[in-house]
VOTOR-784587 format. One record per atom (N, C-alpha, C): residue number from 1; atom name; x, y, z. Coordinates in steps of 0.05 Angstrom, whole numbers, plus 5000, padded with zeros to 4 digits. Example, Ala and Ser with C-alpha at 12.3 -4.5 7.8 and 13.67 -1.06 7.14 Angstrom:
+-----+----+------+------+------+
|   k |  a |   px |   py |   pz |
+-----+----+------+------+------+
|   1 |  N | 5264 | 4886 | 5156 |
|   1 | CA | 5246 | 4910 | 5156 |
|   1 |  C | 5264 | 4934 | 5156 |
|   2 |  N | 5257 | 4955 | 5142 |
|   2 | CA | 5273 | 4979 | 5143 |
|   2 |  C | 5258 | 5001 | 5157 |
+-----+----+------+------+------+
% end
This chain:
+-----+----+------+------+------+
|   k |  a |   px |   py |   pz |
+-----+----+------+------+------+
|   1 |  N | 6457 | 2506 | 3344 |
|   1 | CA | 6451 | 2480 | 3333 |
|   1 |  C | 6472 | 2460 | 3340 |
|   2 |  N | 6502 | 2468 | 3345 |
|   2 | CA | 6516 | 2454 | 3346 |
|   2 |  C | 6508 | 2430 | 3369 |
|   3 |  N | 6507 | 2455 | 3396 |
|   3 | CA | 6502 | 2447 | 3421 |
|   3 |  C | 6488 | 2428 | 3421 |
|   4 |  N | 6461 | 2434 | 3409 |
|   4 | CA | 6440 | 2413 | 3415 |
|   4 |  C | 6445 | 2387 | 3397 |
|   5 |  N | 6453 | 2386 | 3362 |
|   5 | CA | 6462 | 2371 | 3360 |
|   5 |  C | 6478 | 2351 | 3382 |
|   6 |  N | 6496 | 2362 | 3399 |
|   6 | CA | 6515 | 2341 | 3415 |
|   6 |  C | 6497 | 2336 | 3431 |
|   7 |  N | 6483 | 2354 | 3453 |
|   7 | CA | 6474 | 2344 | 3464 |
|   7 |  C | 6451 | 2313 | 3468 |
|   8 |  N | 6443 | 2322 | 3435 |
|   8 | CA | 6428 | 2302 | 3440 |
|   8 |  C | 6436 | 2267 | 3428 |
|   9 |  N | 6464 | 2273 | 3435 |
|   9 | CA | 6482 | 2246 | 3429 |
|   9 |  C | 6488 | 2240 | 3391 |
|  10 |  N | 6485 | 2263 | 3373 |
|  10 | CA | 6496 | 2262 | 3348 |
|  10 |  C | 6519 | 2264 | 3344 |
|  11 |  N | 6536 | 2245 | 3325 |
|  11 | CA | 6559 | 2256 | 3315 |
|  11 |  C | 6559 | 2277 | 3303 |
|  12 |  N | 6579 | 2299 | 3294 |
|  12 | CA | 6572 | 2322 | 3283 |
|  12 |  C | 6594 | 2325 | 3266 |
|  13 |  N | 6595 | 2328 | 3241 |
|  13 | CA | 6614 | 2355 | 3231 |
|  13 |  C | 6608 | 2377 | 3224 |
|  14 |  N | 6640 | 2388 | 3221 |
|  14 | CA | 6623 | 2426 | 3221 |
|  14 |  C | 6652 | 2432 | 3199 |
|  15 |  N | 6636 | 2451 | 3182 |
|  15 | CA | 6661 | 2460 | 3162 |
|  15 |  C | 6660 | 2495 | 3170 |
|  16 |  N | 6687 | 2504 | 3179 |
|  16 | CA | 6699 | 2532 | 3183 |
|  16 |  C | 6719 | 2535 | 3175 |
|  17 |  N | 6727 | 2560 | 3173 |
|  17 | CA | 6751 | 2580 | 3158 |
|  17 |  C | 6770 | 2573 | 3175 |
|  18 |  N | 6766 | 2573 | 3201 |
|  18 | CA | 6787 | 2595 | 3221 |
|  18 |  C | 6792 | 2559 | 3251 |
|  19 |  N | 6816 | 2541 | 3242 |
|  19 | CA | 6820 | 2518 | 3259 |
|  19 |  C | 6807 | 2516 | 3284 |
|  20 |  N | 6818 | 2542 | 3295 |
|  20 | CA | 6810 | 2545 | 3326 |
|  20 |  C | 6781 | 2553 | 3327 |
|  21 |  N | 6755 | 2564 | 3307 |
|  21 | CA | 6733 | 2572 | 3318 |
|  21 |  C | 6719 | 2552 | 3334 |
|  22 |  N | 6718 | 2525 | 3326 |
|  22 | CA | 6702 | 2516 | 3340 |
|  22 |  C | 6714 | 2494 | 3357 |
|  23 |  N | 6688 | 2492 | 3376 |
|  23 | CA | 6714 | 2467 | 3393 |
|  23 |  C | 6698 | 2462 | 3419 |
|  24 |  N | 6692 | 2435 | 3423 |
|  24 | CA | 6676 | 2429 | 3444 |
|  24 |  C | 6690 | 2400 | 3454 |
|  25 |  N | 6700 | 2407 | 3475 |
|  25 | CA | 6723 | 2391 | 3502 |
|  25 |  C | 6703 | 2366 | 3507 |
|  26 |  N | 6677 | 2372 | 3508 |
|  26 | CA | 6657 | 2350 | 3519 |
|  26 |  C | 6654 | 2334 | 3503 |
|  27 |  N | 6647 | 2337 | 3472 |
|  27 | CA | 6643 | 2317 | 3457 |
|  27 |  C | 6658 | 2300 | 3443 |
|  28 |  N | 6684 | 2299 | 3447 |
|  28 | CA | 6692 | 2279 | 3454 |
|  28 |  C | 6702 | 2267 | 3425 |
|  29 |  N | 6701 | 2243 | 3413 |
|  29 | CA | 6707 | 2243 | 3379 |
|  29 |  C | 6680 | 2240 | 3366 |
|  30 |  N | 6662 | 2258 | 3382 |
|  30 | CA | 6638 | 2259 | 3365 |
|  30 |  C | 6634 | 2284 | 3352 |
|  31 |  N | 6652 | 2294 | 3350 |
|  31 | CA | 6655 | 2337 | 3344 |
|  31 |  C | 6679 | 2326 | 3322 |
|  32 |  N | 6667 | 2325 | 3282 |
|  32 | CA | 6699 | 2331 | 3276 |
|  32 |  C | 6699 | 2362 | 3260 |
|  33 |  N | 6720 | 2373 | 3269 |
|  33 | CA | 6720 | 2401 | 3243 |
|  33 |  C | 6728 | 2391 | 3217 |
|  34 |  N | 6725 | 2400 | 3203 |
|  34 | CA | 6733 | 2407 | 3177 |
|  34 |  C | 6748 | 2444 | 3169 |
|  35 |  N | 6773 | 2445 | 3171 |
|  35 | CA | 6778 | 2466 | 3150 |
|  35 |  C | 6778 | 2477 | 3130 |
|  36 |  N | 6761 | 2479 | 3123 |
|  36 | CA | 6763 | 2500 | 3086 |
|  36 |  C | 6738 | 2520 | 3085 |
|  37 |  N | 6725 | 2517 | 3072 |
|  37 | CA | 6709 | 2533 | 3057 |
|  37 |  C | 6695 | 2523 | 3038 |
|  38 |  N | 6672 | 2537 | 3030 |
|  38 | CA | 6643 | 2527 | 3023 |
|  38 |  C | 6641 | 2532 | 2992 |
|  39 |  N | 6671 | 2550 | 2986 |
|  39 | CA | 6678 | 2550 | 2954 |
|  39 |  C | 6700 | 2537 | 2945 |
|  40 |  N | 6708 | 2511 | 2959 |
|  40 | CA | 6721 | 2491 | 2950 |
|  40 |  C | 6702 | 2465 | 2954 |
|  41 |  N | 6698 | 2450 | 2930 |
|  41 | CA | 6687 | 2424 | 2928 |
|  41 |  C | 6697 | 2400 | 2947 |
|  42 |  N | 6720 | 2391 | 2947 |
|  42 | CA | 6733 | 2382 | 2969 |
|  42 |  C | 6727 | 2388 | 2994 |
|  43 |  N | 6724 | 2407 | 3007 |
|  43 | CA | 6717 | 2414 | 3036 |
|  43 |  C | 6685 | 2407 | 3038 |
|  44 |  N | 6679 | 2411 | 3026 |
|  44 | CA | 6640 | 2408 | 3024 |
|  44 |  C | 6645 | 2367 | 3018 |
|  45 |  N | 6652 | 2357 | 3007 |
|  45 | CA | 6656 | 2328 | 3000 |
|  45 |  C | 6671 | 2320 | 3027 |
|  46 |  N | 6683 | 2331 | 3041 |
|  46 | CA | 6698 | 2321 | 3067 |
|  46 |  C | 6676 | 2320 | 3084 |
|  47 |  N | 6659 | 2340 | 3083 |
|  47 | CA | 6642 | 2347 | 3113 |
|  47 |  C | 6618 | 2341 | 3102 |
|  48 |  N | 6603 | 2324 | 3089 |
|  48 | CA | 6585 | 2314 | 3076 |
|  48 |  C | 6584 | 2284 | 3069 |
|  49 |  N | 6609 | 2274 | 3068 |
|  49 | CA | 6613 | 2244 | 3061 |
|  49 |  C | 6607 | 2225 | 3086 |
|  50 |  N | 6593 | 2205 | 3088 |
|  50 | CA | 6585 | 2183 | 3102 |
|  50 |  C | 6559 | 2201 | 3130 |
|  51 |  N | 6562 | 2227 | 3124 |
|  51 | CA | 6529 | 2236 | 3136 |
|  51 |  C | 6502 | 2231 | 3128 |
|  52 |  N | 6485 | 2230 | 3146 |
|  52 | CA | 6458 | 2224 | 3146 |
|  52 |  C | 6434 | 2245 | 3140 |
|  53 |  N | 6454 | 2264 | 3141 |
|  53 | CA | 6435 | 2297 | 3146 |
|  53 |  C | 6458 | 2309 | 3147 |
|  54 |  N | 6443 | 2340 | 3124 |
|  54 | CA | 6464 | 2361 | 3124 |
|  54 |  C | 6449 | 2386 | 3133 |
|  55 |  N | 6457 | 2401 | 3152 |
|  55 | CA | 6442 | 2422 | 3169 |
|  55 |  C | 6468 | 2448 | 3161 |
|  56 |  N | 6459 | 2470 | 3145 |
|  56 | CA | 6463 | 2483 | 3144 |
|  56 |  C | 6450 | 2514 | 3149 |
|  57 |  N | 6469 | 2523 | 3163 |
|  57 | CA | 6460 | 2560 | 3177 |
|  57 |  C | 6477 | 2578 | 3163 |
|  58 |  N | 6489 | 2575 | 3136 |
|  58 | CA | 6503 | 2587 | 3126 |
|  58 |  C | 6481 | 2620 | 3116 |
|  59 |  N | 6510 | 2640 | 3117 |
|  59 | CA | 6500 | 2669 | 3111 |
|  59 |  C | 6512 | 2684 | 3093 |
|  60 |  N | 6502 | 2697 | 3078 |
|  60 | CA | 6522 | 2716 | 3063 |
|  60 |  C | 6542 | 2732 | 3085 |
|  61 |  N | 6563 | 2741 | 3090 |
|  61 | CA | 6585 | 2758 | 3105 |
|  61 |  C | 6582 | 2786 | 3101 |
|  62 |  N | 6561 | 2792 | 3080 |
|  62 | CA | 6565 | 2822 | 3076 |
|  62 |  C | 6540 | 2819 | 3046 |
|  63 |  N | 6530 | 2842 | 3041 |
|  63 | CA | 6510 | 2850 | 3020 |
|  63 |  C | 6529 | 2862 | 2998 |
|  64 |  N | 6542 | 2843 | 2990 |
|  64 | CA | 6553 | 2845 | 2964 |
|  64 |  C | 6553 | 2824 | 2942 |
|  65 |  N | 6560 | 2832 | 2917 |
|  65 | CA | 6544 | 2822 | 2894 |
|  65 |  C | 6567 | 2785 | 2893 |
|  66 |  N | 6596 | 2787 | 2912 |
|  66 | CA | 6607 | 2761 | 2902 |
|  66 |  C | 6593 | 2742 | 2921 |
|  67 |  N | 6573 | 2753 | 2937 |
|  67 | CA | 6565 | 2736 | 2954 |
|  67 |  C | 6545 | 2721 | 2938 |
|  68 |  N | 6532 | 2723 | 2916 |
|  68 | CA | 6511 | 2711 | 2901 |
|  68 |  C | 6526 | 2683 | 2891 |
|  69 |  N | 6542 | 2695 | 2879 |
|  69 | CA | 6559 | 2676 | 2856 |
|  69 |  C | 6573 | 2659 | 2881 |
|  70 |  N | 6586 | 2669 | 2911 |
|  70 | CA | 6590 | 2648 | 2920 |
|  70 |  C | 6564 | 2625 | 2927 |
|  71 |  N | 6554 | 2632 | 2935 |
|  71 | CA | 6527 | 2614 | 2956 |
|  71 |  C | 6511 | 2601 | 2932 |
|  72 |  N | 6510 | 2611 | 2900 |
|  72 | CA | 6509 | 2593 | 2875 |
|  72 |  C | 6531 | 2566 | 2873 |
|  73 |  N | 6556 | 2573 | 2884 |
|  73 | CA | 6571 | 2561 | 2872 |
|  73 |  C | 6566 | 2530 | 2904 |
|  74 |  N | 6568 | 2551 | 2917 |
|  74 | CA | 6566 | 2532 | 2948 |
|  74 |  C | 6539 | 2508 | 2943 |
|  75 |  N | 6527 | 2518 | 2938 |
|  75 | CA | 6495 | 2499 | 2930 |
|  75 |  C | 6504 | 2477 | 2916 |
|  76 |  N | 6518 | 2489 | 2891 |
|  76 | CA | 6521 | 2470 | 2872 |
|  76 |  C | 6545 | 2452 | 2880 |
|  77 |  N | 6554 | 2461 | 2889 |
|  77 | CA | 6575 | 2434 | 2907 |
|  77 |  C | 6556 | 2424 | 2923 |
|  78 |  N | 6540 | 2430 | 2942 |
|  78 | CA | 6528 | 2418 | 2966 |
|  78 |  C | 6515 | 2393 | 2942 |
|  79 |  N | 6501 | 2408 | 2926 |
|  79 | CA | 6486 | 2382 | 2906 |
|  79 |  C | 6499 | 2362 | 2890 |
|  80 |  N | 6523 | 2365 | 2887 |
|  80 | CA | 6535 | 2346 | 2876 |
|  80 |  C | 6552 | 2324 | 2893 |
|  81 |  N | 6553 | 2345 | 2911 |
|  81 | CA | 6568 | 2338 | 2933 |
|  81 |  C | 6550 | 2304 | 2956 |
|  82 |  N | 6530 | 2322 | 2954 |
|  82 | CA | 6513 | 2303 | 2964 |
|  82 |  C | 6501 | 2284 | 2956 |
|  83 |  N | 6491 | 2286 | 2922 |
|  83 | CA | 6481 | 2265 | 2900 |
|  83 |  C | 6503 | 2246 | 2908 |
|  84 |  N | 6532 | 2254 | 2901 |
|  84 | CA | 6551 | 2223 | 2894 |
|  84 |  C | 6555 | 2214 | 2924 |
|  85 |  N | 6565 | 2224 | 2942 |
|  85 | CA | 6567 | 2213 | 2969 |
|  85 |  C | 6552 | 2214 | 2993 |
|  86 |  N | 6529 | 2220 | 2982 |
|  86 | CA | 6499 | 2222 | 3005 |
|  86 |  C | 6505 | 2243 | 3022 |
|  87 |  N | 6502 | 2256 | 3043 |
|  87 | CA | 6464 | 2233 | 3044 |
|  87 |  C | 6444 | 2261 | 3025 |
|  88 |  N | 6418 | 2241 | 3027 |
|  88 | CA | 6403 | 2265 | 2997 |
|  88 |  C | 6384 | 2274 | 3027 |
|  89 |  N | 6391 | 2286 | 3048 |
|  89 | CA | 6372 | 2301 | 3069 |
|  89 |  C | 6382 | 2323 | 3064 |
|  90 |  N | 6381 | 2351 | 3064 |
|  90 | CA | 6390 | 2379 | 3071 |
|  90 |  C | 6365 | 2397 | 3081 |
|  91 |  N | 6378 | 2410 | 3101 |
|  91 | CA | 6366 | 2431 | 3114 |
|  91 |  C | 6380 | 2451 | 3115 |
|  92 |  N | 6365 | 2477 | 3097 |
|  92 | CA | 6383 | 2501 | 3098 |
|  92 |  C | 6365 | 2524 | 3110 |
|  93 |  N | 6373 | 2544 | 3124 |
|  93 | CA | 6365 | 2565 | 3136 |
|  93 |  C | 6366 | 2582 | 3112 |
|  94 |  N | 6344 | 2591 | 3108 |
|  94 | CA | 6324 | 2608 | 3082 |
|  94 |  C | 6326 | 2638 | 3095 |
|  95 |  N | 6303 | 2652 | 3087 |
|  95 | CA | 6302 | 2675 | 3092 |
|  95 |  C | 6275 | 2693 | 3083 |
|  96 |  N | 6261 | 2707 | 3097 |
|  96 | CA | 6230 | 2707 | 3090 |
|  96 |  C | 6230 | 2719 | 3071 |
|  97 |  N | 6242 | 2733 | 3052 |
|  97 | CA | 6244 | 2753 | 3031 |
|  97 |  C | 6255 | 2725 | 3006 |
|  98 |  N | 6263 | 2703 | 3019 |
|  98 | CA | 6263 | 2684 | 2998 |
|  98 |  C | 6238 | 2678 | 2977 |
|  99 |  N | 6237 | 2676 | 2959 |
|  99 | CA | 6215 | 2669 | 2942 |
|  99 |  C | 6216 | 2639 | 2928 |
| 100 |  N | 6187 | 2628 | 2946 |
| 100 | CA | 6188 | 2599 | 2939 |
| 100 |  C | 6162 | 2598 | 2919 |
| 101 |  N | 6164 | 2571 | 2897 |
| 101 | CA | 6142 | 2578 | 2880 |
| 101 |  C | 6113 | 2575 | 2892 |
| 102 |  N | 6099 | 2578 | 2880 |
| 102 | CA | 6064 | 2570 | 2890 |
| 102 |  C | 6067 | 2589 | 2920 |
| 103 |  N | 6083 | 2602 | 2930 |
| 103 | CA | 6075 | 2605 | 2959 |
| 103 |  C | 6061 | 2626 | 2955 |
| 104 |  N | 6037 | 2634 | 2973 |
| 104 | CA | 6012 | 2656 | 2973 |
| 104 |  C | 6026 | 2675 | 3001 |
| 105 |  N | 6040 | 2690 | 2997 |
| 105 | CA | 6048 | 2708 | 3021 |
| 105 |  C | 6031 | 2734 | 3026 |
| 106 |  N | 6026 | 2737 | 3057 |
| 106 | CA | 6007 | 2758 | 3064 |
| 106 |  C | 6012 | 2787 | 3050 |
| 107 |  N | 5987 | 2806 | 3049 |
| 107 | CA | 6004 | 2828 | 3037 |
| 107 |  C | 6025 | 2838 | 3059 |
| 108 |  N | 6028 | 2831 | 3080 |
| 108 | CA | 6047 | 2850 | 3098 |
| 108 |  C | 6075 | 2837 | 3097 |
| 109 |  N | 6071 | 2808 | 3090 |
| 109 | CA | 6091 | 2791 | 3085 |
| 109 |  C | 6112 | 2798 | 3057 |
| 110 |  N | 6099 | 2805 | 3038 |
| 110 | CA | 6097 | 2817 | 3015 |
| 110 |  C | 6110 | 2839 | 3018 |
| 111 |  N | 6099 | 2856 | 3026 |
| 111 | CA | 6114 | 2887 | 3033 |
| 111 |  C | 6141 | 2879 | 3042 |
| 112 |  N | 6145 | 2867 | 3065 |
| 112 | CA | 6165 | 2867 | 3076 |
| 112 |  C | 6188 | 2848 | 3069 |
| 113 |  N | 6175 | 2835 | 3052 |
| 113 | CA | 6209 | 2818 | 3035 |
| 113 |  C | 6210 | 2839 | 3006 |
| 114 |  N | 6189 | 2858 | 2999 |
| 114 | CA | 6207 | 2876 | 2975 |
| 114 |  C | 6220 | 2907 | 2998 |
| 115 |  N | 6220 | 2906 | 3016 |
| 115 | CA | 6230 | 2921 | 3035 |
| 115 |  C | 6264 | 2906 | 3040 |
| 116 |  N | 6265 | 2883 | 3056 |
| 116 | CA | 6285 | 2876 | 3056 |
| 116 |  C | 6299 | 2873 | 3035 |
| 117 |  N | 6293 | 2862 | 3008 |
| 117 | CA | 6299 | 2868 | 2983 |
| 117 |  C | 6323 | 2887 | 2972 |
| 118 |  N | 6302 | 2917 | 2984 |
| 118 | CA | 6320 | 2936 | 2979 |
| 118 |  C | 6334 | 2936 | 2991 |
| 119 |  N | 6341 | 2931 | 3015 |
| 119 | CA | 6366 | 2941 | 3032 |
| 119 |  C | 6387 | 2925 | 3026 |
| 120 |  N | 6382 | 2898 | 3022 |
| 120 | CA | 6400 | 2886 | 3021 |
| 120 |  C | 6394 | 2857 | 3000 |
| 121 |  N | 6399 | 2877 | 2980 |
| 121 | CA | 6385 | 2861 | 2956 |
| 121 |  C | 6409 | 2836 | 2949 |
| 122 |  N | 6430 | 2837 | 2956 |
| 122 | CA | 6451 | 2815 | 2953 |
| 122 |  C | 6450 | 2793 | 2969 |
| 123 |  N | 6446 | 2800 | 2996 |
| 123 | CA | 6436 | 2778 | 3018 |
| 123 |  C | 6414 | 2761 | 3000 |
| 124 |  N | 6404 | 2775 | 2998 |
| 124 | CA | 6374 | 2763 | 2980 |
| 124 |  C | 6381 | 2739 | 2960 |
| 125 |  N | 6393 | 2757 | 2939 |
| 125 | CA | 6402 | 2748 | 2917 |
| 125 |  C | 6419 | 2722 | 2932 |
| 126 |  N | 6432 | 2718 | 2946 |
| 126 | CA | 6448 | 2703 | 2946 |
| 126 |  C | 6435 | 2675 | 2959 |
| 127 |  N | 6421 | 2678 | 2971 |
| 127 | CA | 6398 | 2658 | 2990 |
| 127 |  C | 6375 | 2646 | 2971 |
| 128 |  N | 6370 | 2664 | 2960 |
| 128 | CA | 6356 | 2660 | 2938 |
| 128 |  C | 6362 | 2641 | 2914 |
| 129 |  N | 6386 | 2645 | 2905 |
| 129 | CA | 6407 | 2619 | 2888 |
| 129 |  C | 6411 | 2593 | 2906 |
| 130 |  N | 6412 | 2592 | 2922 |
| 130 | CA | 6427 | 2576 | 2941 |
| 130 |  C | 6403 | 2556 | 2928 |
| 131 |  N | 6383 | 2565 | 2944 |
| 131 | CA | 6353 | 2558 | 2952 |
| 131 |  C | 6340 | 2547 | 2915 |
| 132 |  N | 6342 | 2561 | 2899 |
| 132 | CA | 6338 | 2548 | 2870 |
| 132 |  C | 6355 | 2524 | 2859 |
| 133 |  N | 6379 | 2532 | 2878 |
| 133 | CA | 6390 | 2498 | 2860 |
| 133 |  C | 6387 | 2481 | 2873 |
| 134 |  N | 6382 | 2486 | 2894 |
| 134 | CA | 6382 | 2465 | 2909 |
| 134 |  C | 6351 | 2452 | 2909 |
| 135 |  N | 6334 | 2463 | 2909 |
| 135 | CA | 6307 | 2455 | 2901 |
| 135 |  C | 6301 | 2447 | 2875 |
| 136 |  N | 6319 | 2448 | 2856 |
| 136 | CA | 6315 | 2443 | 2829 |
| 136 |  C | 6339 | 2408 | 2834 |
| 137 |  N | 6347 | 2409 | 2850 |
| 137 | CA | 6363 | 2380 | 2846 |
| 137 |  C | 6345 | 2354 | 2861 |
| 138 |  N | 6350 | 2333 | 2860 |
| 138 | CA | 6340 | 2307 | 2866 |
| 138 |  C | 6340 | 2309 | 2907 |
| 139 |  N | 6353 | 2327 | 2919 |
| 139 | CA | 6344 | 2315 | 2941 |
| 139 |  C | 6324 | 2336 | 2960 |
| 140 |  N | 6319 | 2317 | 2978 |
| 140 | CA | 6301 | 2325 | 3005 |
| 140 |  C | 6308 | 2345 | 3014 |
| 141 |  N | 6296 | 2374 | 3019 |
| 141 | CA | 6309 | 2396 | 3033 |
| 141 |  C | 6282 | 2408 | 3050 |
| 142 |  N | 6295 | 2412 | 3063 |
| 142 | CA | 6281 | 2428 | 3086 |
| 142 |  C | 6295 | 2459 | 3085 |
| 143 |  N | 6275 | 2476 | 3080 |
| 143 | CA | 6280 | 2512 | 3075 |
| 143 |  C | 6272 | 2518 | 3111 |
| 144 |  N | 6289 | 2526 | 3122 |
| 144 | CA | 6277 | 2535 | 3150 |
| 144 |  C | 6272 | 2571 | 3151 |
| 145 |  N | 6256 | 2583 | 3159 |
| 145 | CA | 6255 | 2609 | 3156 |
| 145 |  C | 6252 | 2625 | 3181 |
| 146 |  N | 6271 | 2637 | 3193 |
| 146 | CA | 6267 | 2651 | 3224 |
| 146 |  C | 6242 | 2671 | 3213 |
| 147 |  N | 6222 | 2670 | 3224 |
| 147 | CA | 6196 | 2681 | 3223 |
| 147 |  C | 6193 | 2707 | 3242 |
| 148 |  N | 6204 | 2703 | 3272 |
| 148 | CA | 6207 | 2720 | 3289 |
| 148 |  C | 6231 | 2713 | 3300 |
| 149 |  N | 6236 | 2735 | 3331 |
| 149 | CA | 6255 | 2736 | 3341 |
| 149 |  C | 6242 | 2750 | 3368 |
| 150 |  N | 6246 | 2730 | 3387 |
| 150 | CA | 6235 | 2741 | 3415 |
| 150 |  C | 6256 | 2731 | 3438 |
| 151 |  N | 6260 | 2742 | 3462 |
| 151 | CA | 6280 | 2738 | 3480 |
| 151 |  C | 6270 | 2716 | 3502 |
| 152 |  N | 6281 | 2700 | 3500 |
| 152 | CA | 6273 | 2683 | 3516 |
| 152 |  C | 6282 | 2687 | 3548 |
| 153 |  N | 6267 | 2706 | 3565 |
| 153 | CA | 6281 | 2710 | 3596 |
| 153 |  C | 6286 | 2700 | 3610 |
| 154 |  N | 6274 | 2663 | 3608 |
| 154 | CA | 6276 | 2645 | 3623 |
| 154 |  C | 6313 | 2637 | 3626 |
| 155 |  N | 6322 | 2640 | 3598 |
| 155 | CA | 6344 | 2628 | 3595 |
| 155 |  C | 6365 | 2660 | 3581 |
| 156 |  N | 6356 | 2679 | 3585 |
| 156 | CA | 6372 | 2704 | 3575 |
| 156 |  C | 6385 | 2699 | 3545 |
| 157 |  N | 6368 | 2688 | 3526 |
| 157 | CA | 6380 | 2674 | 3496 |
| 157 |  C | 6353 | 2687 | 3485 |
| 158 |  N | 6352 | 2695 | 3459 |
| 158 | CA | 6347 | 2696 | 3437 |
| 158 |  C | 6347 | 2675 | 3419 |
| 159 |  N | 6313 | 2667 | 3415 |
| 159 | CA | 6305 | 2648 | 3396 |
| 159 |  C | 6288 | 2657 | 3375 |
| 160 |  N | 6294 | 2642 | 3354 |
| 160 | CA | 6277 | 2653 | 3338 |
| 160 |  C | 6254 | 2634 | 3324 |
| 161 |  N | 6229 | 2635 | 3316 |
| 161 | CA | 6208 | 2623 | 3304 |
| 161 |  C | 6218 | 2610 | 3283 |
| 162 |  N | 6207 | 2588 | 3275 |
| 162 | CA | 6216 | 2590 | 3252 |
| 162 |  C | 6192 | 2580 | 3229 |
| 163 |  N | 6188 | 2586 | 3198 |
| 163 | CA | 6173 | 2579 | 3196 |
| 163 |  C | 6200 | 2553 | 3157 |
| 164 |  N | 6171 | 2538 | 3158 |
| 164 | CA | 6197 | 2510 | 3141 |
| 164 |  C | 6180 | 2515 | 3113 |
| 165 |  N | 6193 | 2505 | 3090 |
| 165 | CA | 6181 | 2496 | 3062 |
| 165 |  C | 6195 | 2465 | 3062 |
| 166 |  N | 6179 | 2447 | 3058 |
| 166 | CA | 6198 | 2432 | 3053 |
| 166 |  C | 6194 | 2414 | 3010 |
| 167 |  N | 6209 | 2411 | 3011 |
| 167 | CA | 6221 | 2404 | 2981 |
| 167 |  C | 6229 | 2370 | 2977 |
| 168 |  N | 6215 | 2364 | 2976 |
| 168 | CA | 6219 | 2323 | 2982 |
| 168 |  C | 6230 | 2320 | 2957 |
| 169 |  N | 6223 | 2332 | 2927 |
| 169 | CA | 6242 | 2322 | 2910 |
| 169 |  C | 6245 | 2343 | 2896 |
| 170 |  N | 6257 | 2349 | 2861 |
| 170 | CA | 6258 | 2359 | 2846 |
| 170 |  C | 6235 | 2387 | 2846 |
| 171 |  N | 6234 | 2409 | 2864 |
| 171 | CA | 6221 | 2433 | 2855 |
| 171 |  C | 6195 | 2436 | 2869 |
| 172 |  N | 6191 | 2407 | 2881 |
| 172 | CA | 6163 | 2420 | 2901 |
| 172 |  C | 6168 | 2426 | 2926 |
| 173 |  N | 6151 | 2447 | 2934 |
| 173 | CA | 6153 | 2457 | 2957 |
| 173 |  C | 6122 | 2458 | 2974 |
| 174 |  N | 6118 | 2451 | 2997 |
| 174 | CA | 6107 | 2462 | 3006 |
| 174 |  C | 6107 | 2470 | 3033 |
| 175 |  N | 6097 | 2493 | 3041 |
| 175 | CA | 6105 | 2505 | 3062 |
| 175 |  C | 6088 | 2493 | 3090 |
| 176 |  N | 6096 | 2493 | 3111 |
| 176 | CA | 6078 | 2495 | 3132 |
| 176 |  C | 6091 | 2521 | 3145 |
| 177 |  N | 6065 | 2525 | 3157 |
| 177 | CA | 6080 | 2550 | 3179 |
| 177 |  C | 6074 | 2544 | 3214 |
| 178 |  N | 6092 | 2540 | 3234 |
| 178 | CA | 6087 | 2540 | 3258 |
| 178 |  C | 6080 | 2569 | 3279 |
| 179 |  N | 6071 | 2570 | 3291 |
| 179 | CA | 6054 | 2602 | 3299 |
| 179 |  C | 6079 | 2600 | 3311 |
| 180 |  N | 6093 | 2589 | 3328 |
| 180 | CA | 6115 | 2605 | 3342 |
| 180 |  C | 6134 | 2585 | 3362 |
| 181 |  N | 6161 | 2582 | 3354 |
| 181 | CA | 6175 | 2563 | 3378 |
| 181 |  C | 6183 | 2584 | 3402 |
| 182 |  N | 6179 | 2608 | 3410 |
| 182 | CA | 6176 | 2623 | 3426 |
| 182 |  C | 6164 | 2626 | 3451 |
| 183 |  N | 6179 | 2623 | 3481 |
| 183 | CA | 6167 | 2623 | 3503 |
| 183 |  C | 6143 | 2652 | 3501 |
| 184 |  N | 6118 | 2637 | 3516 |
| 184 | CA | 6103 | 2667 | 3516 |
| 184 |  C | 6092 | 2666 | 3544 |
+-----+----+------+------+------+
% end
């Protein structure tokens, strides 16, 4: 995302742990990092303030239970974070085992998010919170959902489908689904 972000002439910020992860020579003072972390309010208010859009690919690190209470707590900064100093756009990378309301999921669809479930019922849990407060607050979100995953040989990369809910205000959702951003 980063990439194409630049590429396609956006300013960008990006909030990471680790100074040196990210870093792109080309873009020039249109790339700024942010150091901290997504369980400090301040770091989320740094890398959020005077943006137009917040694009997040954030993940749980591991299927454990502090990962819930973090990515609860991360939301709820992103939402407050974003109410007082804008912008009210967010796009967050969901997860098909996410459960959005009113949505009618196939039975195979069905099966397979109480399958993922079990395995990794924390991942869940934790995407799942993210995804409630944030749909329960005042702004615009876009739920993106990798649907598939096919190899793209033209370009030796791995893309994945994706399918969106989107959430324009306070708790509605509705889904579209795209058959496939996948070379065939």
């Amino acid at each position: 995302m980063l990439e194409q972000a630049l590429a396609a002439g956006h300013d960008v910020t990006v909030l990471t742990r680790e100074a040196g992860k990210v870093a792109d020579s080309a873009a020039g003072d249109r790339l700024r990092v942010v150091v901290g972390g997504i369980e400090q309010y301040e770091s989320v208010v740094d890398v959020v303030a005077g943006s137009e859009a917040v694009i997040s690919a954030l993940g749980p690190t591991r299927n454990a239970a502090d990962q819930v209470e973090l990515f609860g707590r991360w939301a709820g900064h992103l939402v407050r974070a974003t109410e007082a100093h804008g912008p009210a756009r967010v796009v967050i990378l969901s997860g098909a085992a996410v459960n959005v309301p009113g949505e009618q999921k196939a039975i195979g669809d069905r099966i397979a998010s109480a399958v993922v479930r079990a395995f990794v019922r924390h991942v869940v849990a934790a995407k799942q919170a993210e995804f409630e407060i944030i749909s329960r607050s005042s702004l615009e979100c876009i739920a993106a959902r990798p649907r598939e995953s096919c190899q793209d040989r033209a370009r030796g990369a791995t893309r994945s489908a994706l399918t969106f809910g989107w959430v324009p205000g306070p708790g509605s959702v509705s889904p579209i689904w795209p058959s496939s951003c996948c070379a065939r």
